[in-house]
C-alpha positions, 0 to 999 in steps of 0.5 A, spaced: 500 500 500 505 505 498 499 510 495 498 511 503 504 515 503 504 517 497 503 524 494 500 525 488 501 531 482 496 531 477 499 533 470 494 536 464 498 535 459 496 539 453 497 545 458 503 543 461 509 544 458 512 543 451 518 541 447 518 544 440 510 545 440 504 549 442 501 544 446 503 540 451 509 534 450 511 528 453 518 530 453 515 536 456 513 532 462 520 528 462 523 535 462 520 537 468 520 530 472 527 533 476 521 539 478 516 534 481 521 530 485 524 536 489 517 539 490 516 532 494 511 528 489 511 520 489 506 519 484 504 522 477 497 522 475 497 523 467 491 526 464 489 522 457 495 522 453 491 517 448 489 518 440 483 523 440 480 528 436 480 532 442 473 534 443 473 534 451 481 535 450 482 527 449 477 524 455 474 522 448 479 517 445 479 514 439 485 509 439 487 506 446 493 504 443 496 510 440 499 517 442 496 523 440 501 525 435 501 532 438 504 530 444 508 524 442 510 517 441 509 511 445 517 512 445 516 518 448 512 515 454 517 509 455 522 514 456 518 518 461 516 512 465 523 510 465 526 517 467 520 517 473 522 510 475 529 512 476 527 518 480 522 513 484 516 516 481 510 512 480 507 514 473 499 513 473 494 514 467 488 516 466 484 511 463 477 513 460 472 507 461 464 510 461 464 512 453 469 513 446 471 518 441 465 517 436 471 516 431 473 510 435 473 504 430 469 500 436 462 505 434 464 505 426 463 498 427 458 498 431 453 503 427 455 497 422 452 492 426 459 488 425 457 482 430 462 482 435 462 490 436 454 491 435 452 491 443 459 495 445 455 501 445 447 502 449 442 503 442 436 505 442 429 505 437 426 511 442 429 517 443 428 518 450 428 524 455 435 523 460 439 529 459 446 529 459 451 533 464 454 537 458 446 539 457 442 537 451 439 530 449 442 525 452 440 521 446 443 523 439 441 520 432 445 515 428 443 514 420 447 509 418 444 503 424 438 509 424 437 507 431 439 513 438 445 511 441 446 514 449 452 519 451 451 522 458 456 527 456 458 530 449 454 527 443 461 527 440 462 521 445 457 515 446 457 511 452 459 503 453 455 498 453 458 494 460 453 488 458 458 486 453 461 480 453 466 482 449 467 489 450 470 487 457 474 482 454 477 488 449 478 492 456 482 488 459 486 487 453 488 495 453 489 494 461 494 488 461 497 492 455 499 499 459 501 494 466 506 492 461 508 497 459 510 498 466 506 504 469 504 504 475 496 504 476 489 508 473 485 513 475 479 510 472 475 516 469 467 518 471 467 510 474 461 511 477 457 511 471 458 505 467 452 502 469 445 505 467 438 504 469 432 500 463 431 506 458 425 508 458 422 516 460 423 519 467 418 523 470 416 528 470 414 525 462 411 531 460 417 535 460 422 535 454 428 533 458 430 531 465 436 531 469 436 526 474 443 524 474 441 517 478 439 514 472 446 513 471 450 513 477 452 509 483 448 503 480 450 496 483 451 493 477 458 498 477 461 494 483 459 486 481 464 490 474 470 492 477 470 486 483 471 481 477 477 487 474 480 487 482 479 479 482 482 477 476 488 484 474 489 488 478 491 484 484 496 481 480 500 487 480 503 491 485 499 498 483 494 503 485 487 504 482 483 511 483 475 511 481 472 518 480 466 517 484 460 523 480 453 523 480 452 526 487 454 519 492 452 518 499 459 518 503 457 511 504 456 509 498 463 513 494 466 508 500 463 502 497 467 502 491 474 500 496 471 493 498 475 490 494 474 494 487 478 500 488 485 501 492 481 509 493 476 514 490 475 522 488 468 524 489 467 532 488 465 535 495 471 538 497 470 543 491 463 544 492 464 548 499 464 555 497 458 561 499 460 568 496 461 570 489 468 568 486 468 575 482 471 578 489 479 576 489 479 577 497 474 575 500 472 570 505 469 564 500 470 558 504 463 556 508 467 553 513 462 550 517 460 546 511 467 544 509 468 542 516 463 537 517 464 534 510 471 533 512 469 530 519 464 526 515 468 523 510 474 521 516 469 518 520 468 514 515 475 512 513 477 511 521 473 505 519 474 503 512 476 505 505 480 510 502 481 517 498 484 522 493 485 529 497 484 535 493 481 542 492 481 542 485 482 538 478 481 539 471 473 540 472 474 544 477 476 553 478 482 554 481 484 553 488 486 559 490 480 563 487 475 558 490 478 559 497 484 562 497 485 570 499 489 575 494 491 579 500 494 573 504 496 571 497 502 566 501 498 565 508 490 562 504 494 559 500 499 554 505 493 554 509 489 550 505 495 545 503 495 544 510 488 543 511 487 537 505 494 534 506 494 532 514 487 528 513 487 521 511 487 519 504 492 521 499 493 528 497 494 530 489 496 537 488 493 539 481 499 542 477 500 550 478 496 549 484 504 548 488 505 556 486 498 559 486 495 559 480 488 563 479 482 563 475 483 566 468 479 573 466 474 571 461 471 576 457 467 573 451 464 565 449 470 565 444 475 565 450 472 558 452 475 551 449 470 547 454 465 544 449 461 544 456 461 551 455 459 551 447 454 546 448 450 550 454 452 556 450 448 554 444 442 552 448 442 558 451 435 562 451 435 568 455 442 571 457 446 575 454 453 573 451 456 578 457 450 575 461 452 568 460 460 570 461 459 573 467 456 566 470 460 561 468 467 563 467 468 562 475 466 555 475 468 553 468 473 547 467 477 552 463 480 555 468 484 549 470 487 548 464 491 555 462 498 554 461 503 553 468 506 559 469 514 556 469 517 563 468 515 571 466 518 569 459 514 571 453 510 565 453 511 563 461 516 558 460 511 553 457 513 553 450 518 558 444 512 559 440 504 562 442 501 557 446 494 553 445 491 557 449 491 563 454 496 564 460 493 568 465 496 575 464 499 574 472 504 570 470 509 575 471 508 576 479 506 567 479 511 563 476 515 557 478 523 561 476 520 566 482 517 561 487 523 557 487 528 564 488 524 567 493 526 565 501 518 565 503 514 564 497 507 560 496 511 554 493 516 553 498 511 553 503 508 547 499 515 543 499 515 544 507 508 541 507 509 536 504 516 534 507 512 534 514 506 530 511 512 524 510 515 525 515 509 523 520 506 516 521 500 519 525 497 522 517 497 515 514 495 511 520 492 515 526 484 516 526 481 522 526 478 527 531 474 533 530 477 538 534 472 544 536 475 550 538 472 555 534 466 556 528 471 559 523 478 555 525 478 548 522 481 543 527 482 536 528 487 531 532 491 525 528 493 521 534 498 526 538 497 532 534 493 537 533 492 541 526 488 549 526 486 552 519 484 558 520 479 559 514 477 566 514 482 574 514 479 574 522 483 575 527 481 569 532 483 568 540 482 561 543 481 560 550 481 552 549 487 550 546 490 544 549 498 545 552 503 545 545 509 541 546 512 543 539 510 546 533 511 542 527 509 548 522 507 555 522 505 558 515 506 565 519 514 566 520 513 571 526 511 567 533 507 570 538 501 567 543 499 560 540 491 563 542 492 568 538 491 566 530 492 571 525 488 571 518 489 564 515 494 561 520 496 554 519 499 550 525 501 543 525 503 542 533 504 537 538 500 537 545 500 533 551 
């Protein structure tokens, strides 16, 4: 069970660093693996870096067993792992389980109804009235078979048809193949929705479309899929697997994917704790009372069972500092936040740019975005303005995660020699890697400190958890003998309950005075009697 002491970095790779290119290379990655391991990082979880024609940015594959030419070769890739290997860096990949690209030859085929692909995709003679996440039917129309096929998520990308026989034989193909190749797990993309309910209407029947993700979530059918995967693969191999817990689970029901299918999950909740207008950069955004109890929720869990993947944002989801973080104390939020997430049980993944700080971009019109969740809800839209529109989803949308990382304040951010494939945020000059790294107090370092404490702690990886209540604003809790605060808010907060400190492990304040006085988003690490 290494992953239990791992800490995990998560690399959008069309965004993250480019050699001879304007997107993001394979060789990029193995350029920065030297970075990654003196940030702290044991474990590297990769987003899709396989042949698509990148209509949801390569979570809609059309060839599991080729590289997206854009970032490289699959020499490419041998040569990244074996670098990371040297470095004692564990290589995951994001595998895409739930649909293909509609260019994958399996759905060619399929449209043909070839016998051996016919039932690898969910076909239907009716058009029914599910919507999909990305908004719209999630039903679309093919002439060729002249029958609706399913997709949850885009229309560029159908949904598997779990039921087959032999789609599970092809599946498992792919997995054996890439274990071969000597990576080091999966992290098993939107897992929770491989099964679905019978076709039919929902109610309420009289509206064109119903969003009730239910029908397609977190049904029992998915554990029975992935115990007969757990049993018969990935047992046989020394890795980790994460699954991507969505469709609003019940705690309970997230943990479930851990007996004996799953070595962890990543469900949504922690990003999902948020009260206040993301648009003021310095404010006091977390709900803390909500984001306490979530926390106090899921270890409670974990003390007994289970696993999880611990972070504050991913690929899906704005940045970090902008959903919580403060501007003003820019350094302060920032390592507060890493402290609140790292010290609990589970598995931390810092998502890449998230170590120096990186924020939300500032998108002015429909043409800035690349998310087709954006162009999709955009063309449905009725009733907003474009700057209408804008204004109410360019804080939440999945682009803000997936702008350039910010190395250096070169022209181009460190990224690439020639104009990038999307924006860099114009504070690249003031937030890069190259200043972080030289300045003595910087956002970054503060992580490197973080992270080196985490490891050097038995109690994070097997002391229970223990809500510690010292005050509504103040986030703290106790693994074994010490005792973590987060301030969460730009308040001033006096304690009169604070237990006897023996020693103090981290402070993300450099001066000291009065434990019982904790200055706006204080961080401490302590022991106590």
């Amino acid at each position: 069970m290494w992953y239990k002491s791992a800490i995990g970095y998560q690399i959008y790779p069309k965004s993250f660093k480019s050699i001879d290119s304007s997107v993001g290379t394979i060789k990029g990655i193995t350029s920065k693996l030297d970075y990654l391991k003196d940030l702290g990082i044991d474990l590297i979880w990769i987003c899709p870096i396989f042949d698509s024609p990148m209509d949801d940015n390569g979570y809609d594959i059309r060839d599991y067993y080729k590289i997206n030419p854009d970032y490289g070769t699959m020499e490419d890739v041998k040569e990244m792992i074996t670098k990371a290997h040297n470095l004692g860096l564990k290589i995951i990949f994001d595998l895409v389980l739930n649909h293909t690209s509609i260019e994958h030859e399996w759905f060619k085929k399929s449209c043909a109804k070839d016998p051996y692909y016919d039932d690898f995709y969910i076909w239907s003679k009716e058009k029914y009235n599910w919507g999909s996440f990305f908004g719209g039917s999630a039903f679309s129309y093919n002439e060729e078979r002249k029958e609706y096929f399913l997709h949850i998520f885009s229309d560029k990308m159908p949904d598997l048809n779990w039921k087959s026989i032999n789609l599970k034989k092809e599946v498992k193909k792919i997995i054996k193949y890439y274990l071969a190749l000597g990576i080091d797990g999966f992290r098993l993309d939107a897992i929770s929705h491989l099964c679905k309910k019978k076709l039919e209407n929902t109610t309420p029947i009289n509206k064109d479309l119903v969003y009730d993700y239910s029908l397609f979530s977190n049904l029992k059918e998915v554990h029975n899929i992935l115990k007969e995967f757990k049993r018969e693969i990935f047992s046989h191999y020394n890795i980790m697997t994460i699954g991507e817990i969505g469709g609003n689970p019940t705690i309970k029901q997230a943990l479930d994917y851990c007996n004996d299918e799953l070595d962890m999950v990543y469900t949504f909740g922690f990003t999902n704790c948020a009260k206040v207008d993301l648009h003021n950069m310095s404010s006091n955004k977390m709900d803390v009372k909500a984001m306490r109890n979530l926390i106090s929720a899921y270890q409670n869990e974990l003390n007994e069972k289970g696993w999880m993947g611990l972070y504050l944002t991913n690929h899906d989801i704005e940045r970090a500092m902008s959903l919580y973080g403060d501007m003003d104390y820019f350094i302060e939020s920032g390592s507060m936040l890493a402290v609140l997430m790292y010290m609990l049980k589970g598995t931390p993944f810092i998502y890449n740019g998230e170590e120096i700080g990186m924020t939300n971009y500032p998108f002015k019109k429909v043409s800035d975005f690349d998310d087709v969740r954006i162009r999709t809800t955009y063309k449905l839209n009725t009733t907003l303005s474009e700057e209408e529109f804008v204004n109410a989803v360019k804080d939440t949308s999945r682009d803000n995660a997936r702008t350039i990382m910010q190395w250096d304040d070169s022209e181009y951010a460190g990224f690439s020699s020639s104009k990038p494939w999307f924006h860099i945020n114009p504070n690249y000059k003031t937030i890069n890697v190259k200043k972080e790294e030289q300045e003595e107090r910087s956002l970054l370092n503060e992580y490197k400190k973080i992270i080196k404490l985490r490891k050097s702690l038995t109690q994070i990886t097997q002391s229970y958890y223990e809500e510690i209540m010292l005050d509504e604003r103040i986030i703290s809790y106790k693994r074994g003998n010490l005792l973590i605060i987060c301030n969460c808010t730009n308040n001033v907060i006096t304690l009169n309950n604070l237990p006897n400190v023996k020693r103090v492990l981290y402070n993300n304040y450099n001066n000291f005075h009065d434990y019982k006085v904790i200055e706006p988003y204080q961080a401490y690490v302590m022991e106590v009697e």
